[in-house]
ROLUMZA-24847 format. One line per field, with one value per atom (N, C-alpha, C): residue in three letters; atom name; x, y, z. Coordinates in nm, 4 decimals. Layout:
N
code c(ALA|...)
site c(CA|...)
x c(X|...)
y c(Y|...)
z c(Z|...)
REM end
This chain:
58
code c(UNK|UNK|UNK|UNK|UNK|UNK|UNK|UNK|UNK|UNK|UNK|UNK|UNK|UNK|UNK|UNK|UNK|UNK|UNK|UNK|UNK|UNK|UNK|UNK|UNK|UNK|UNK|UNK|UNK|UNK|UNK|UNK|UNK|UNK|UNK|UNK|UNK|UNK|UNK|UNK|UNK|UNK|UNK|UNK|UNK|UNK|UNK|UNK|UNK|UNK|UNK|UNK|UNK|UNK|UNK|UNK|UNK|UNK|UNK|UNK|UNK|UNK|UNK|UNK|UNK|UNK|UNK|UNK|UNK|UNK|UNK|UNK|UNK|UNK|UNK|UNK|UNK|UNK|UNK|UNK|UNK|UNK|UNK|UNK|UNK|UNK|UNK|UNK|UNK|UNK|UNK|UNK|UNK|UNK|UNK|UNK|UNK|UNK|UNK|UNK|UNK|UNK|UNK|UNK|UNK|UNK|UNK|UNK|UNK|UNK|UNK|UNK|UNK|UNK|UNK|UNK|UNK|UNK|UNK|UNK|UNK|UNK|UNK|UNK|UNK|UNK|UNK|UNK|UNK|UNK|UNK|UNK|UNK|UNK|UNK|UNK|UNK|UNK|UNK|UNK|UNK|UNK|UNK|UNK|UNK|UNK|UNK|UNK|UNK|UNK|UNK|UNK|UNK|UNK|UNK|UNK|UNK|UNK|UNK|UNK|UNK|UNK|UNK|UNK|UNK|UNK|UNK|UNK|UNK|UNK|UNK|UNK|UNK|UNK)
site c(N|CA|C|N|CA|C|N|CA|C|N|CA|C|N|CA|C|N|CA|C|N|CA|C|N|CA|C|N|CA|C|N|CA|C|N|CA|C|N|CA|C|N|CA|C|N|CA|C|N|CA|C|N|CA|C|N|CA|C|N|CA|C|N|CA|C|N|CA|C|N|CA|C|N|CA|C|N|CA|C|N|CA|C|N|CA|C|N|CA|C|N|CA|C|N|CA|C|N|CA|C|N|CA|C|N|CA|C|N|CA|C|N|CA|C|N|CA|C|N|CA|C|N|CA|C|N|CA|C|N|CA|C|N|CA|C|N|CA|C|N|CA|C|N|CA|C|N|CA|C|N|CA|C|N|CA|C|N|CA|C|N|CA|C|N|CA|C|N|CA|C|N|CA|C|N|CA|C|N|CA|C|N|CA|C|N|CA|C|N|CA|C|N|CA|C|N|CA|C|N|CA|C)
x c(-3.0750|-3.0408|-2.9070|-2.8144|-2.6640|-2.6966|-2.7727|-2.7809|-2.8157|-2.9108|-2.9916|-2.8671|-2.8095|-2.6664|-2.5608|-2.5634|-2.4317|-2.5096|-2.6450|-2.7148|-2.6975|-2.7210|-2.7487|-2.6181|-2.5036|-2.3649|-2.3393|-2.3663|-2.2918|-2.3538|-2.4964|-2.5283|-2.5330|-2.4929|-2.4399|-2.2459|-2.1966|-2.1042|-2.0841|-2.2129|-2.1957|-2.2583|-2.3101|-2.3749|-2.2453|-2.1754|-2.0415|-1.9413|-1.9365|-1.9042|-1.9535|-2.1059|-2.1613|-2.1184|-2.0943|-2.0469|-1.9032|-1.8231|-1.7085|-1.6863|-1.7551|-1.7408|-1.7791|-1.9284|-1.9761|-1.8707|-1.8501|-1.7361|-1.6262|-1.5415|-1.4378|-1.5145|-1.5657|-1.6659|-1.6761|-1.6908|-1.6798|-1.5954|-1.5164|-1.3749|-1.2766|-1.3226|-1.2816|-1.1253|-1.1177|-1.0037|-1.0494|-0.9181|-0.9412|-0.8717|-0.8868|-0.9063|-0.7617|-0.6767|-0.5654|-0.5030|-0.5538|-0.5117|-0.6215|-0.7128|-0.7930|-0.7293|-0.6662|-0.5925|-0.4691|-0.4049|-0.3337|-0.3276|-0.4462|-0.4795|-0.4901|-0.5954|-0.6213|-0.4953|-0.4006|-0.2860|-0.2843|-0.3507|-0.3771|-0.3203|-0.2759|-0.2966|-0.3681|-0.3320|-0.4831|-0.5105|-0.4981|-0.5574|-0.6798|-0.5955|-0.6902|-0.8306|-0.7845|-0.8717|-0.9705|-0.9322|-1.0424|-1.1523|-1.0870|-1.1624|-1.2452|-1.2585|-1.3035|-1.4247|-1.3930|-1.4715|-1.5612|-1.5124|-1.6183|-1.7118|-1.6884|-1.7255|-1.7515|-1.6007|-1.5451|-1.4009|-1.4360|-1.3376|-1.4148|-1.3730|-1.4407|-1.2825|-1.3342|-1.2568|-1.2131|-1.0706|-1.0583|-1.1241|-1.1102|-1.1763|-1.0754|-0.9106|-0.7670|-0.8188)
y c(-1.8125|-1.8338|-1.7705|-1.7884|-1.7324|-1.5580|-1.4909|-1.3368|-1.2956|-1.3815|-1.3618|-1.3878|-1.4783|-1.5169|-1.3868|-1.3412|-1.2681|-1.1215|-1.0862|-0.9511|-0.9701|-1.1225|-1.1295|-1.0882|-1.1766|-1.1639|-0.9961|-0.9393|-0.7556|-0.7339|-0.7113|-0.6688|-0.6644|-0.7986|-0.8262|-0.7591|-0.7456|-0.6762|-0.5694|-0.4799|-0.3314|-0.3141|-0.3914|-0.4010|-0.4333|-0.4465|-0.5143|-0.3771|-0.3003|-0.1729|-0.0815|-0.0717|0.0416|0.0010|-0.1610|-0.1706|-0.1052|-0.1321|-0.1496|0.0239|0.0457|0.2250|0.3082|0.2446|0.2788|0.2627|0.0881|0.0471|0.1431|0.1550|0.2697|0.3597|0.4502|0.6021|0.5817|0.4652|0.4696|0.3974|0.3406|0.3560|0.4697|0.5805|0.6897|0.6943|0.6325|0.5875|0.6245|0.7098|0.8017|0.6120|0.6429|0.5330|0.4546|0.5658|0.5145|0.4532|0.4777|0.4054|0.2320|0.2590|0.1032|0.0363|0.0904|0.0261|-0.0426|0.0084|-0.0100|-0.1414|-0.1533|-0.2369|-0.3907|-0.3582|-0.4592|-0.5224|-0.4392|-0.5016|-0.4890|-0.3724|-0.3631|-0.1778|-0.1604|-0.0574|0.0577|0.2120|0.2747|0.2472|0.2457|0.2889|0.1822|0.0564|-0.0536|-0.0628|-0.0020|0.0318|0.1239|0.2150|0.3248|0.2794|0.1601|0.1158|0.0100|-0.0732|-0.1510|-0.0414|0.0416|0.0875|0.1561|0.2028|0.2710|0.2062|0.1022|-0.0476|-0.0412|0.0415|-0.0050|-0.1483|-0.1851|-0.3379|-0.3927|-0.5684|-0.6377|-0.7310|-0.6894|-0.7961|-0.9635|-0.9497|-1.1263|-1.2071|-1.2980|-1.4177|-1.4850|-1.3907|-1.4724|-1.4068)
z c(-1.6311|-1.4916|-1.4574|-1.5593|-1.5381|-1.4849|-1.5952|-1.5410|-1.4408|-1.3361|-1.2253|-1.1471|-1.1133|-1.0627|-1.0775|-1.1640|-1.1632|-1.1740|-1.1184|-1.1062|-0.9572|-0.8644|-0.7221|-0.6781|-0.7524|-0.6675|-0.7026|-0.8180|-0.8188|-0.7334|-0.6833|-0.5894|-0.4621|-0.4345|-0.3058|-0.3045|-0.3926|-0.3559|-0.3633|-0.4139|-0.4124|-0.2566|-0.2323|-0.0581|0.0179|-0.0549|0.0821|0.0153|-0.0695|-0.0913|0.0170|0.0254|0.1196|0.2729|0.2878|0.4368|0.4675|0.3897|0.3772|0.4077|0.3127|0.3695|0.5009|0.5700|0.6798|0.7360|0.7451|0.9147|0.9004|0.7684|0.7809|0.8481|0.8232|0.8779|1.0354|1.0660|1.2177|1.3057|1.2046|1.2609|1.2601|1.1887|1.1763|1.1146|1.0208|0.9376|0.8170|0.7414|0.6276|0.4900|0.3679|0.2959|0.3271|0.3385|0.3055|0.4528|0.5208|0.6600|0.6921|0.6114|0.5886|0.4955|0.3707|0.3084|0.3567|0.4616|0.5297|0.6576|0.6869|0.7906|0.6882|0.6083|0.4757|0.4460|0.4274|0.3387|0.1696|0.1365|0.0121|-0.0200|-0.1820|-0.2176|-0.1860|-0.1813|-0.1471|-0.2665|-0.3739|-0.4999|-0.5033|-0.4673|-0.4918|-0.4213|-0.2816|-0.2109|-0.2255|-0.3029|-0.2913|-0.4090|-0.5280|-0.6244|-0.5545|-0.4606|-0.4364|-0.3676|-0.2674|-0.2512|-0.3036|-0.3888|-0.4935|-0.6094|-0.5819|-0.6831|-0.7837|-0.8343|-0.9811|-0.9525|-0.8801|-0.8609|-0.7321|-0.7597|-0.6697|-0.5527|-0.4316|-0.3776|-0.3985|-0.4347|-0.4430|-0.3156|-0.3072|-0.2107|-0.1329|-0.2056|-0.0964|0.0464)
REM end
């Protein structure tokens, strides 16, 4: 049961990866100016987006 759980949640956050990228795209904001709004690193940012890192929940 644990693996099904933690296959649903990666995938639901590689789905909140592909949003995360659209809404930038049409907000027409390059990474580092979303990083900016966020309050986060670009670096961090561009990993989250690329979903090799997951957003904390602060």
């Amino acid at each position: 049961m644990d693996g099904k759980i933690k296959t649903l949640r990666r995938h639901k956050l590689i789905m909140f990866n592909e949003r995360l990228e659209k809404y930038r795209d049409e907000l027409h904001l390059k990474q580092n100016e979303m990083a900016y709004k966020l309050k986060v690193s670009d670096g961090y940012y561009s990993l989250i987006e690329s979903g090799k890192r997951y957003p904390s929940k602060k």
